[in-house]
C-alpha positions as CSV (number, residue, x, y, z in Angstrom):
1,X,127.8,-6.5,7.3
2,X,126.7,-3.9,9.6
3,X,123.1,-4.6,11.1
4,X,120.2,-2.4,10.2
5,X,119.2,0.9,12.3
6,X,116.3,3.4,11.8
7,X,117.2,6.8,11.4
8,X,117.2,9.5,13.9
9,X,116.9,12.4,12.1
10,X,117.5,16.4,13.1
11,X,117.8,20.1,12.2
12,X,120.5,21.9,13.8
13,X,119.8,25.7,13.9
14,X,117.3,26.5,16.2
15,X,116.2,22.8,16.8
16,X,119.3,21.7,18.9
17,X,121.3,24.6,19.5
18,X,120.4,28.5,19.6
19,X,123.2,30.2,17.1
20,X,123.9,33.0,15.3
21,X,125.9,33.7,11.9
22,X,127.7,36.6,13.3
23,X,128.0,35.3,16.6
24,X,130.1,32.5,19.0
25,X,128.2,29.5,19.5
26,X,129.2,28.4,23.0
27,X,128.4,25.0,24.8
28,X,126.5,23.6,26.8
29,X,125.1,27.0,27.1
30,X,123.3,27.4,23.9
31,X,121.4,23.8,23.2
32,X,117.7,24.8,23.0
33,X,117.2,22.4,26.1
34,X,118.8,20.6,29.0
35,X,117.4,17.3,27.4
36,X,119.2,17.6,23.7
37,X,122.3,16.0,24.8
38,X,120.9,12.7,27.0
39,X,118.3,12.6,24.5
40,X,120.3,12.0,21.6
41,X,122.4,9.7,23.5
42,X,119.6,7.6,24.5
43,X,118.5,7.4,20.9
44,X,121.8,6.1,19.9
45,X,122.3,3.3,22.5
46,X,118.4,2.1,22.0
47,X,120.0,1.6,18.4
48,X,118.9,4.6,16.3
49,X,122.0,6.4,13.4
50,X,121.6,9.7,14.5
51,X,121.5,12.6,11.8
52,X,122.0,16.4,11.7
53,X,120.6,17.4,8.5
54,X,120.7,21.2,8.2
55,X,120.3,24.0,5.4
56,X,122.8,26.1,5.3
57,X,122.8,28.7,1.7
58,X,124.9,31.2,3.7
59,X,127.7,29.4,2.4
60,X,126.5,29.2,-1.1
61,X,125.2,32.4,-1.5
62,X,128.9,33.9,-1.3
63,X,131.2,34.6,-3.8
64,X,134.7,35.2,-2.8
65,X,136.8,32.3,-1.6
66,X,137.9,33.3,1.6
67,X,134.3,34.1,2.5
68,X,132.9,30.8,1.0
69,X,135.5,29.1,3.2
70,X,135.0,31.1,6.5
71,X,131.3,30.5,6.1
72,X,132.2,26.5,5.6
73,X,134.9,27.0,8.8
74,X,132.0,28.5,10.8
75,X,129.1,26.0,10.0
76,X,131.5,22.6,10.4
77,X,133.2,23.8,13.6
78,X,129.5,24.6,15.3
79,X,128.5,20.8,14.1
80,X,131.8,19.0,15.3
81,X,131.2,20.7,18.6
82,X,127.9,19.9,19.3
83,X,128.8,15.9,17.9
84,X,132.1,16.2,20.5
85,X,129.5,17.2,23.4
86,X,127.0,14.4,22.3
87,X,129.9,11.8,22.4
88,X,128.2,9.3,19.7
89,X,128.9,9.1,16.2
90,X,126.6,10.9,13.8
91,X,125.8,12.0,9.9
92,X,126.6,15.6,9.8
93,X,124.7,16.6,6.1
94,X,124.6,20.4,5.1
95,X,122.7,22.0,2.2
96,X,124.9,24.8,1.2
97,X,122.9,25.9,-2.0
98,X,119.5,26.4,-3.2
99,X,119.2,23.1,-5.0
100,X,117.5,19.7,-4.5
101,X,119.6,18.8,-1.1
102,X,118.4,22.0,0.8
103,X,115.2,20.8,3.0
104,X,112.1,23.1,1.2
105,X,109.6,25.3,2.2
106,X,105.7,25.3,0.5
107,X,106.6,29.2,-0.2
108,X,109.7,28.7,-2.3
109,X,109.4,25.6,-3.1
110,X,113.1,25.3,-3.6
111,X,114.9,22.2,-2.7
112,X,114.6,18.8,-2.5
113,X,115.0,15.3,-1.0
114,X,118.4,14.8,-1.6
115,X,119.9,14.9,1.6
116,X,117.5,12.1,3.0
117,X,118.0,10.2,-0.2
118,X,121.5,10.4,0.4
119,X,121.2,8.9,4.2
120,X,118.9,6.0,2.9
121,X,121.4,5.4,-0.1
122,X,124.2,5.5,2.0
123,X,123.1,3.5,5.7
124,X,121.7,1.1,4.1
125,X,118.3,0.3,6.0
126,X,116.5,-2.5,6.2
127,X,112.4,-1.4,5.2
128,X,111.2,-2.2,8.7
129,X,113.6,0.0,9.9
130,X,112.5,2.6,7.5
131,X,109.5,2.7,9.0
132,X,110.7,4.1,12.7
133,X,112.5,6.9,11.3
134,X,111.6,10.2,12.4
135,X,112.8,13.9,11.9
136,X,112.6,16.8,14.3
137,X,112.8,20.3,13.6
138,X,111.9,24.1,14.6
139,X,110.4,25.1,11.0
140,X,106.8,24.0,11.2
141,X,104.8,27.1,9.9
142,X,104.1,28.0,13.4
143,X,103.3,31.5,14.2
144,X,106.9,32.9,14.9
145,X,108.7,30.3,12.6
146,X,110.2,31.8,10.0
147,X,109.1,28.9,7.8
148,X,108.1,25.2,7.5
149,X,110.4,24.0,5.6
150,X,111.2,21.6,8.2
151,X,107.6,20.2,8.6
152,X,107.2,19.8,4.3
153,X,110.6,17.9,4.2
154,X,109.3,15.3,6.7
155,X,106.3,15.0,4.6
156,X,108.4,14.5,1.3
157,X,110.3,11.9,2.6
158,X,107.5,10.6,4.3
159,X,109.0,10.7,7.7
160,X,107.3,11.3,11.2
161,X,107.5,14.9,12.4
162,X,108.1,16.1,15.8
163,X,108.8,19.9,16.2
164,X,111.6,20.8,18.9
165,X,109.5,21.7,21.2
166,X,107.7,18.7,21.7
167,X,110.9,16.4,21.3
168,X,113.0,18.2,24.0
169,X,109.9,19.0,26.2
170,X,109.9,17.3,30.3
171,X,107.7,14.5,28.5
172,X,109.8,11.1,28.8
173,X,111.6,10.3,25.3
174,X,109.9,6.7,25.5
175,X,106.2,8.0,25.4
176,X,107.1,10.4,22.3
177,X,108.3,7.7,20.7
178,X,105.2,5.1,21.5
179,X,107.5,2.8,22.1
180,X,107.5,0.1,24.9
181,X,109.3,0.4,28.0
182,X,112.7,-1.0,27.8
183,X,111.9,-2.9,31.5
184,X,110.9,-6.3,31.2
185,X,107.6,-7.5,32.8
186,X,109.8,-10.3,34.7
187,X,110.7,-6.9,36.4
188,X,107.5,-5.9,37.3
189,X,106.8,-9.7,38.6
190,X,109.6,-9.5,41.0
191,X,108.6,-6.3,42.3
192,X,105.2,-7.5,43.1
193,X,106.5,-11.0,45.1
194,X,108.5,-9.3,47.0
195,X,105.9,-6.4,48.0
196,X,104.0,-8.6,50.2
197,X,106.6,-10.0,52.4
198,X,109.2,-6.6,53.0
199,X,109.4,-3.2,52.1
200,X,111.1,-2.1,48.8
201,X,113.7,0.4,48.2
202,X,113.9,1.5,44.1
203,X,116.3,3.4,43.3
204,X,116.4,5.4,39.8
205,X,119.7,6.1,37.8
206,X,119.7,7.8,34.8
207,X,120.2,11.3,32.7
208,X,117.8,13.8,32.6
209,X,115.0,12.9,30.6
210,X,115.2,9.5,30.2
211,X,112.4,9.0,31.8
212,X,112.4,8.2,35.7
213,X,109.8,10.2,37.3
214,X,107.5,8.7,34.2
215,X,108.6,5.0,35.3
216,X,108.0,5.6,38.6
217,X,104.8,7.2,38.3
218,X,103.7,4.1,35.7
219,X,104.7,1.7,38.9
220,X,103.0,3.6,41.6
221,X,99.8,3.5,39.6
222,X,99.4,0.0,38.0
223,X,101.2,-1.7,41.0
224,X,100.9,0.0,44.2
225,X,98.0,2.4,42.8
């Protein structure tokens, strides 16, 4: 049996990427930040299922064939890209009508729950892990957004909301989350030992985002401050 893990959950359009119907969607250049990709990946190897859950009643809306299954071509092909540029396995969901899958609005008021439903059926988490699921998306009811559809899903499914500017923002992923540091305190301990015999030289590795210039700004001021 697979272990337990929260869910990591995202819009695409407009959250991670920048795309257009009509147009190419071309990578790296359109994610909506330089920190969507490291981000996601951190989330992953801390132990989060990553999820893309996106409307999508372009598809649904048509009537033809070929134009239902260009619209399908175009939407799947956008999603496997960005999942190949992410490099981690993910849940790629896609509401292609106007029924209780599609992620609502308080205007409409069509949709539903279905899609998260689906990921809860289907991952199988534990109800701790429940609990540290989150969702992040562009449609908050902000001035400028053309909706909050986004924003009343997470509170249907009684998720914690983060909008995509404050997710993929310069503020380290760790502190959004209010989670605790993945260093140990042993590491802290070490560091202070050795401080008063020789001078140290730390050197940071990591991707952007993931939180270095935090780090070392938490040292400098609670050991060294």
């Amino acid at each position: 049996t697979l272990p337990s893990r929260p869910v990591a959950a995202f819009d695409f359009d407009g959250c991670l990427v920048r795309t257009n119907f009509n147009q190419d969607m071309t990578l790296p250049r359109d994610l909506i930040s330089e920190y969507v990709v490291p981000r996601l990946q951190i989330l992953h190897d801390k132990g989060y299922t990553i999820a893309i859950l996106s409307n999508e009643a372009s598809i649904g809306n048509r009537t033809k064939k070929s134009a239902i299954e260009n619209a399908i071509r175009i939407k799947t092909s956008r999603m496997e890209a960005f999942a190949s540029l992410v490099n981690r396995p993910m849940w790629l969901l896609v509401a292609s009508c106007k029924d209780k899958y599609r992620k609502p609005d308080t205007k409409k008021r069509e949709g539903g729950t279905k899609m998260w439903d689906h990921v809860l059926k289907h991952s199988k988490i534990s109800s701790n892990d429940v609990k540290k699921c989150f969702y992040v998306g562009d449609s908050a009811g902000r001035p400028g957004d053309h909706s909050d559809c986004d924003k009343n899903f997470a509170k249907l499914c009684n998720l914690r909301f983060y909008t995509q500017t404050d997710f993929f923002g310069t503020k380290p992923i760790l502190s959004i989350l209010k989670t605790a540091s993945s260093v140990s305190s042993t590491f802290f301990e070490d560091l202070e030992e050795q401080q008063n015999s020789k001078k140290i030289l730390l050197v940071l590795v990591g991707l952007p985002g993931s939180g270095k210039s935090y780090f070392a700004s938490k040292l400098s001021k609670e050991k060294w401050g």
